[in-house]
CHARMM internal coordinates of N, CA and C (Angstrom, degrees):
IC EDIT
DIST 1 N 1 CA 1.4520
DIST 1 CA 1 C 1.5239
ANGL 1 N 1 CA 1 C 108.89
DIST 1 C 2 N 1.2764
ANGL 1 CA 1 C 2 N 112.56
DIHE 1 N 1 CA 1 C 2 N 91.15
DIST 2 N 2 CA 1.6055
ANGL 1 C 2 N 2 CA 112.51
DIHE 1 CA 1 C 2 N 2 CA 169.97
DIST 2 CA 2 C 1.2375
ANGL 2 N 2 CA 2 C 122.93
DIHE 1 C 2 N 2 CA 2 C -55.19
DIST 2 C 3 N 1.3437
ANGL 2 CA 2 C 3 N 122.16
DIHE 2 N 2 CA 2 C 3 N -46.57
DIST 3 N 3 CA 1.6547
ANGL 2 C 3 N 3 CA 143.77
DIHE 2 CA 2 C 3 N 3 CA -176.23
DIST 3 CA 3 C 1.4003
ANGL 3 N 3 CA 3 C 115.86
DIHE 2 C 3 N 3 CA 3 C -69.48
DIST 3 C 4 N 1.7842
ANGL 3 CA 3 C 4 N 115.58
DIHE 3 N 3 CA 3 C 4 N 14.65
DIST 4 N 4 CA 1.3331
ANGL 3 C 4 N 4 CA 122.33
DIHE 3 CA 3 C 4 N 4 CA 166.46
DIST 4 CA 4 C 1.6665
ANGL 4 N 4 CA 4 C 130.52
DIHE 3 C 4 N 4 CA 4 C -128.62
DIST 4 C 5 N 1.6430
ANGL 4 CA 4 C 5 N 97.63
DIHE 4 N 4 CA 4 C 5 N 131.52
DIST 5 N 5 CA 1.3777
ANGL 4 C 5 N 5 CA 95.09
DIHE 4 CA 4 C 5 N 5 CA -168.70
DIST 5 CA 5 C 2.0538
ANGL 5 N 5 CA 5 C 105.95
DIHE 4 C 5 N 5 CA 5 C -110.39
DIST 5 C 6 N 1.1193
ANGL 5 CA 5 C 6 N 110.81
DIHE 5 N 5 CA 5 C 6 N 108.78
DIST 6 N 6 CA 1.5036
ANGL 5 C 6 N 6 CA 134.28
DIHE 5 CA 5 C 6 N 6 CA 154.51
DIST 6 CA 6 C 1.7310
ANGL 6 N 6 CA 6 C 109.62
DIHE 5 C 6 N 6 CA 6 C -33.61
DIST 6 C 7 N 1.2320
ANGL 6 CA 6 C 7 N 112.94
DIHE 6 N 6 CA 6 C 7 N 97.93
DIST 7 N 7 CA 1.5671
ANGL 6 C 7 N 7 CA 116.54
DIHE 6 CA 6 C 7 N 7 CA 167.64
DIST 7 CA 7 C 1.2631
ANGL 7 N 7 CA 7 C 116.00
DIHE 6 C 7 N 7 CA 7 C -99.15
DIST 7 C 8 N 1.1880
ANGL 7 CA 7 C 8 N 119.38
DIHE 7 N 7 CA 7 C 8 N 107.08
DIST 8 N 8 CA 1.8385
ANGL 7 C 8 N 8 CA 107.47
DIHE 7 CA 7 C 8 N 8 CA -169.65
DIST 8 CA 8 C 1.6814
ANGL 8 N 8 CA 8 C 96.79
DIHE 7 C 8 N 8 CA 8 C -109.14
DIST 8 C 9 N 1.0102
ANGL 8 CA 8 C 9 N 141.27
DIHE 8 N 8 CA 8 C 9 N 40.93
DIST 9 N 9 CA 1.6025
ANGL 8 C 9 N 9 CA 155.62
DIHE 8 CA 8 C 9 N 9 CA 169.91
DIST 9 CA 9 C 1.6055
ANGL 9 N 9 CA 9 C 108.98
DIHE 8 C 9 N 9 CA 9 C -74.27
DIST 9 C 10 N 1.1145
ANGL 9 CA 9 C 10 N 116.12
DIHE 9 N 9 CA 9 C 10 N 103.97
DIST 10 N 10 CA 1.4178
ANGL 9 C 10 N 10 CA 118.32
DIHE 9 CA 9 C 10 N 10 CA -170.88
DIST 10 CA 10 C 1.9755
ANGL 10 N 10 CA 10 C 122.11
DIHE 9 C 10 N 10 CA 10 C -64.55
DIST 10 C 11 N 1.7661
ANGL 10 CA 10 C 11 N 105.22
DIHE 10 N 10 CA 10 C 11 N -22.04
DIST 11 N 11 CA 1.4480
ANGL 10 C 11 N 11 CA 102.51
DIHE 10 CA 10 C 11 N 11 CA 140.45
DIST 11 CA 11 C 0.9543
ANGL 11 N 11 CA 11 C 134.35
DIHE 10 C 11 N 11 CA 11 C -56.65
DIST 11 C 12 N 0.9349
ANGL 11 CA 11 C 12 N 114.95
DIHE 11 N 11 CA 11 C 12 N -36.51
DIST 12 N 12 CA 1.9029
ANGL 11 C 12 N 12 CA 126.50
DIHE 11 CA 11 C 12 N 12 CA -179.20
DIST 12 CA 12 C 1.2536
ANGL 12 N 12 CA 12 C 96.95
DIHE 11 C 12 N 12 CA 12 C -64.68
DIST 12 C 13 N 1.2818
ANGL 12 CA 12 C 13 N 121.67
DIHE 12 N 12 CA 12 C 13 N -81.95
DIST 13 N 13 CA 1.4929
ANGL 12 C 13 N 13 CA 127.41
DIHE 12 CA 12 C 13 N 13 CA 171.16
DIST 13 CA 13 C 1.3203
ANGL 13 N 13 CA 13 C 121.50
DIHE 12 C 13 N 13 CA 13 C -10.67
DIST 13 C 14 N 1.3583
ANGL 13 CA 13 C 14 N 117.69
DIHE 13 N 13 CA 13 C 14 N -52.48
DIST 14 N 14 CA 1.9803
ANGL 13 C 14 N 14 CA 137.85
DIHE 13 CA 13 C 14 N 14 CA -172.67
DIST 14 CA 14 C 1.3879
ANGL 14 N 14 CA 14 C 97.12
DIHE 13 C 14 N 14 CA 14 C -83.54
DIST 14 C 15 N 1.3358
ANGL 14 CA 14 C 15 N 138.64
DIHE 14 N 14 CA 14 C 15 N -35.36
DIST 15 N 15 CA 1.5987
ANGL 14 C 15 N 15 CA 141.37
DIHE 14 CA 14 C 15 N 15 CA -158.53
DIST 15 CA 15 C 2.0615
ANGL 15 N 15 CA 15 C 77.62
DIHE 14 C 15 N 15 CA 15 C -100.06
DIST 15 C 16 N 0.9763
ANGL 15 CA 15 C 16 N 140.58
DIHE 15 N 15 CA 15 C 16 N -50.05
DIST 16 N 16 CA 1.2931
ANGL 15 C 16 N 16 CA 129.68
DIHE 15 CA 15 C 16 N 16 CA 177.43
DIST 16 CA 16 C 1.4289
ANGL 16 N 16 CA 16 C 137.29
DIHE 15 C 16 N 16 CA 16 C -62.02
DIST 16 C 17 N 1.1055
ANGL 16 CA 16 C 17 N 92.33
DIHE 16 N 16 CA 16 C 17 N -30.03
DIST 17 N 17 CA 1.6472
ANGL 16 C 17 N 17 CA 105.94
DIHE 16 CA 16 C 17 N 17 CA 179.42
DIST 17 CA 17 C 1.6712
ANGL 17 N 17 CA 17 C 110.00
DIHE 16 C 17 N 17 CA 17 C -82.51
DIST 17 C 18 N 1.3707
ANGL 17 CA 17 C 18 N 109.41
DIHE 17 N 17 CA 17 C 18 N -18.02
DIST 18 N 18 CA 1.2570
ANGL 17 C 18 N 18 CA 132.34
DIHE 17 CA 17 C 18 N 18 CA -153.58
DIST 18 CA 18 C 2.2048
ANGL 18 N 18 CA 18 C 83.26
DIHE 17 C 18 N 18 CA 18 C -92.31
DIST 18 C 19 N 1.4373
ANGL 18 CA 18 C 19 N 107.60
DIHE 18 N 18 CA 18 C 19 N -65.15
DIST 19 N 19 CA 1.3864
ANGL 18 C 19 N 19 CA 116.77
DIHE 18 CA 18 C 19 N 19 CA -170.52
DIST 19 CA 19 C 2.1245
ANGL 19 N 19 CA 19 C 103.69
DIHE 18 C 19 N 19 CA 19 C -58.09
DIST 19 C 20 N 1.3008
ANGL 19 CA 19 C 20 N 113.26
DIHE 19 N 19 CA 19 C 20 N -29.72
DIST 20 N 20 CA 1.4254
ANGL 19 C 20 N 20 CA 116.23
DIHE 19 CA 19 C 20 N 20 CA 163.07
DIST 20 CA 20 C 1.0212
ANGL 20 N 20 CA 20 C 125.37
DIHE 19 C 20 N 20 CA 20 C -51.39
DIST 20 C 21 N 1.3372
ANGL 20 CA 20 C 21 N 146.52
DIHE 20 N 20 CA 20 C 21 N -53.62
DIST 21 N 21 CA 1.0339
ANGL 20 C 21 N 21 CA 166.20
DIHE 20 CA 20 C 21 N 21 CA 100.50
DIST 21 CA 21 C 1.9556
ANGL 21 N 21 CA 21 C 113.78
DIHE 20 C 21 N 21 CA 21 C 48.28
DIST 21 C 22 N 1.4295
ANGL 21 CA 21 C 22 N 110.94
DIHE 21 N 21 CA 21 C 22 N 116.11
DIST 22 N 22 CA 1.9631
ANGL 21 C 22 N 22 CA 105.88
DIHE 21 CA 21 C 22 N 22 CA -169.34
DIST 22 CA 22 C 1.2952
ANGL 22 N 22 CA 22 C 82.43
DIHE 21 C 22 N 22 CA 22 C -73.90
DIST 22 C 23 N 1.1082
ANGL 22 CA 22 C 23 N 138.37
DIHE 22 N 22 CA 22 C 23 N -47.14
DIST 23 N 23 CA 1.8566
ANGL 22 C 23 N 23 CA 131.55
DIHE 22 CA 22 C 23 N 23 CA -164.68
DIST 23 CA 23 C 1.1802
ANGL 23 N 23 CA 23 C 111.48
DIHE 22 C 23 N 23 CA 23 C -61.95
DIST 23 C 24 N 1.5993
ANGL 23 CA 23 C 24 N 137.22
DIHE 23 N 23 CA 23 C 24 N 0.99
DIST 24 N 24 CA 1.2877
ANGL 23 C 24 N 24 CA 123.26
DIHE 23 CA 23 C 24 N 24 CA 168.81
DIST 24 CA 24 C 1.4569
ANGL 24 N 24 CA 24 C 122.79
DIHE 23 C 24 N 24 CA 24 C -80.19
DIST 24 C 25 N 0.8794
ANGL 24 CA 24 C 25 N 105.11
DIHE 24 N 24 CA 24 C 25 N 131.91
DIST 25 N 25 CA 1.5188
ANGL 24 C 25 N 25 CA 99.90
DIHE 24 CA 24 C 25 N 25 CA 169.20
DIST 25 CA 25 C 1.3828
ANGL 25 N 25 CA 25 C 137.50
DIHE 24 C 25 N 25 CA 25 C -97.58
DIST 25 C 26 N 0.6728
ANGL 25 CA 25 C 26 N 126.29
DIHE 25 N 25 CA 25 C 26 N 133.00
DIST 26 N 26 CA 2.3943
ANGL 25 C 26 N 26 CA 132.20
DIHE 25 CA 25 C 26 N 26 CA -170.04
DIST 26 CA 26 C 1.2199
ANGL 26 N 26 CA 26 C 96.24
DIHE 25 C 26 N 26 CA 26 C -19.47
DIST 26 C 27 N 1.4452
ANGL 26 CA 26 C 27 N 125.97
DIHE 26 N 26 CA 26 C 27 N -60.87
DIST 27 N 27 CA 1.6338
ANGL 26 C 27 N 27 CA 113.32
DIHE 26 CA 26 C 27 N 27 CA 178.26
DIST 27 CA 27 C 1.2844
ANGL 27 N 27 CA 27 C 121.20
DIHE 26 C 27 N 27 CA 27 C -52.74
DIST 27 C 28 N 1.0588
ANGL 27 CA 27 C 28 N 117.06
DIHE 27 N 27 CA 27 C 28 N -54.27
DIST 28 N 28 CA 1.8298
ANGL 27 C 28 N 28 CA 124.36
DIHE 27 CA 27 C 28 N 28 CA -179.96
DIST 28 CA 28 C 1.5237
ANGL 28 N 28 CA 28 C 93.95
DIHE 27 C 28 N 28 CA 28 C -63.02
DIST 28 C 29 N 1.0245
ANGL 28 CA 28 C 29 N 141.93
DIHE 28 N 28 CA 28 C 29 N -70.77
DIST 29 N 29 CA 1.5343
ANGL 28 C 29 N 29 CA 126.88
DIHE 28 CA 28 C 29 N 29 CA -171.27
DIST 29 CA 29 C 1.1609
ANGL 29 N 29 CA 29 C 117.60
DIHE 28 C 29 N 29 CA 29 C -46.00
DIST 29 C 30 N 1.4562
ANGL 29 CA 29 C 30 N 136.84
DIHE 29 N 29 CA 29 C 30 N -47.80
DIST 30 N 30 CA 1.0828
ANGL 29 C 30 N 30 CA 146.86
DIHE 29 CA 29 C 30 N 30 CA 159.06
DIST 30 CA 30 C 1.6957
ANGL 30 N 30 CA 30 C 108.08
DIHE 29 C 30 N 30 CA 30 C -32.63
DIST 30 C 31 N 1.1124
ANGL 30 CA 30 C 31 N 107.22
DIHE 30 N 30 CA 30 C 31 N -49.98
DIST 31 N 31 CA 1.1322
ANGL 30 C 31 N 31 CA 103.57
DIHE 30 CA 30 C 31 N 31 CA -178.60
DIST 31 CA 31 C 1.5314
ANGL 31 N 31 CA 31 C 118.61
DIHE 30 C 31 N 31 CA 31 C -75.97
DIST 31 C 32 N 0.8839
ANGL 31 CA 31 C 32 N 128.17
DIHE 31 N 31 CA 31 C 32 N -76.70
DIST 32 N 32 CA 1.8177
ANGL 31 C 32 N 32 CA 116.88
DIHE 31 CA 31 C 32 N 32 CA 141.62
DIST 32 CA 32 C 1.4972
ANGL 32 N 32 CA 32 C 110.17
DIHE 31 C 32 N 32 CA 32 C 33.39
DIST 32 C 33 N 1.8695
ANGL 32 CA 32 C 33 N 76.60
DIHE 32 N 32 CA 32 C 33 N -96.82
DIST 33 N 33 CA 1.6809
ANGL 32 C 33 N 33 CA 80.88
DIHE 32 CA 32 C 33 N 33 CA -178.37
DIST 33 CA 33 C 1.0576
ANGL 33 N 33 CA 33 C 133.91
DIHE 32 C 33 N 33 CA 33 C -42.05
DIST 33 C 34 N 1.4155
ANGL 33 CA 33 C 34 N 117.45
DIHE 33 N 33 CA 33 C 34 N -46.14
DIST 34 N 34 CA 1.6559
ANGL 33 C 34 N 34 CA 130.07
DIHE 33 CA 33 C 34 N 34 CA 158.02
DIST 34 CA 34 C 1.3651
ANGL 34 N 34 CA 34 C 108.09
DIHE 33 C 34 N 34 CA 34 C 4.69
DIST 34 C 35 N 1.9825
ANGL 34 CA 34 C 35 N 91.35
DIHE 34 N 34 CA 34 C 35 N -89.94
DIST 35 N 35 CA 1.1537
ANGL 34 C 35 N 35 CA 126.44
DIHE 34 CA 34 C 35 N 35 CA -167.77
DIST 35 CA 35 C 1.3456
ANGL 35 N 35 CA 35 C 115.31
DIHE 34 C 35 N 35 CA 35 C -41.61
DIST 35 C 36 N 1.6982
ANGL 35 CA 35 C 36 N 114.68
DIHE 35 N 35 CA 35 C 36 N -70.37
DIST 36 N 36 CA 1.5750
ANGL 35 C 36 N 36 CA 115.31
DIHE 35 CA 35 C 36 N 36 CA 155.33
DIST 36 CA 36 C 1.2901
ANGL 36 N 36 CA 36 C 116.63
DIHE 35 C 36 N 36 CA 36 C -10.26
DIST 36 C 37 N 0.9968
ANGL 36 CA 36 C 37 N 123.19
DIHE 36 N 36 CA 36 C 37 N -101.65
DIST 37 N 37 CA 1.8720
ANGL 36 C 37 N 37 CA 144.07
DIHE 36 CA 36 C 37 N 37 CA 175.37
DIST 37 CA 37 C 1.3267
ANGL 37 N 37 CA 37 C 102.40
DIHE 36 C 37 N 37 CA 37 C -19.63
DIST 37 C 38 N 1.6846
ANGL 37 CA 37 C 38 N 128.36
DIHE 37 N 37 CA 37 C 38 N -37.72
DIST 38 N 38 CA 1.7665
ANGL 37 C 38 N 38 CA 117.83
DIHE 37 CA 37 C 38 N 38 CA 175.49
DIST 38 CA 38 C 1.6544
ANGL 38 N 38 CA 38 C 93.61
DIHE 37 C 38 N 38 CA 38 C -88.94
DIST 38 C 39 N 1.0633
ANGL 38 CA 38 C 39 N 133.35
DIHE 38 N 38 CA 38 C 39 N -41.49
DIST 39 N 39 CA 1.6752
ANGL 38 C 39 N 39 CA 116.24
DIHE 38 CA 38 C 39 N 39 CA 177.82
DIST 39 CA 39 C 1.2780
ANGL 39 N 39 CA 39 C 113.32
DIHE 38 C 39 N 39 CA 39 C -47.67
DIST 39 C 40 N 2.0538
ANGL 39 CA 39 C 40 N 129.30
DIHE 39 N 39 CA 39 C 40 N -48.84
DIST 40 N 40 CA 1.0472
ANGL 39 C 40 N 40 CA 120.17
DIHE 39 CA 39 C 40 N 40 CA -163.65
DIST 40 CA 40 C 1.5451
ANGL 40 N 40 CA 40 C 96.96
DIHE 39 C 40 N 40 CA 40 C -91.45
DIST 40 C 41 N 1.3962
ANGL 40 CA 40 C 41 N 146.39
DIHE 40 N 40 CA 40 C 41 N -34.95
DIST 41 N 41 CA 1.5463
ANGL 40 C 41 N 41 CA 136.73
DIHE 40 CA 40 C 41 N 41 CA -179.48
DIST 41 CA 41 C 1.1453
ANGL 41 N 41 CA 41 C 120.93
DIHE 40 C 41 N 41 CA 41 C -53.09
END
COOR INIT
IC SEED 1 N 1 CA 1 C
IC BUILD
């Protein structure tokens, strides 16, 4: 798989495990992702 990039960042990891999760809700994931996206930019 060329078209994949491996993040082994242990925020990422905690903000991910967190977005897995049935108890999240669209806002909180949203937010997540956010967060993600300013760690990796």
């Amino acid at each position: 798989m060329e078209n994949v990039t491996v993040v082994d960042h242990p925020l990422v990891r905690h903000k991910l495990s967190h977005m897995r999760r049935k108890e999240t809700d669209s806002a909180r994931f949203r937010l997540l992702l956010r967060e993600i996206s300013l760690l990796l930019g």
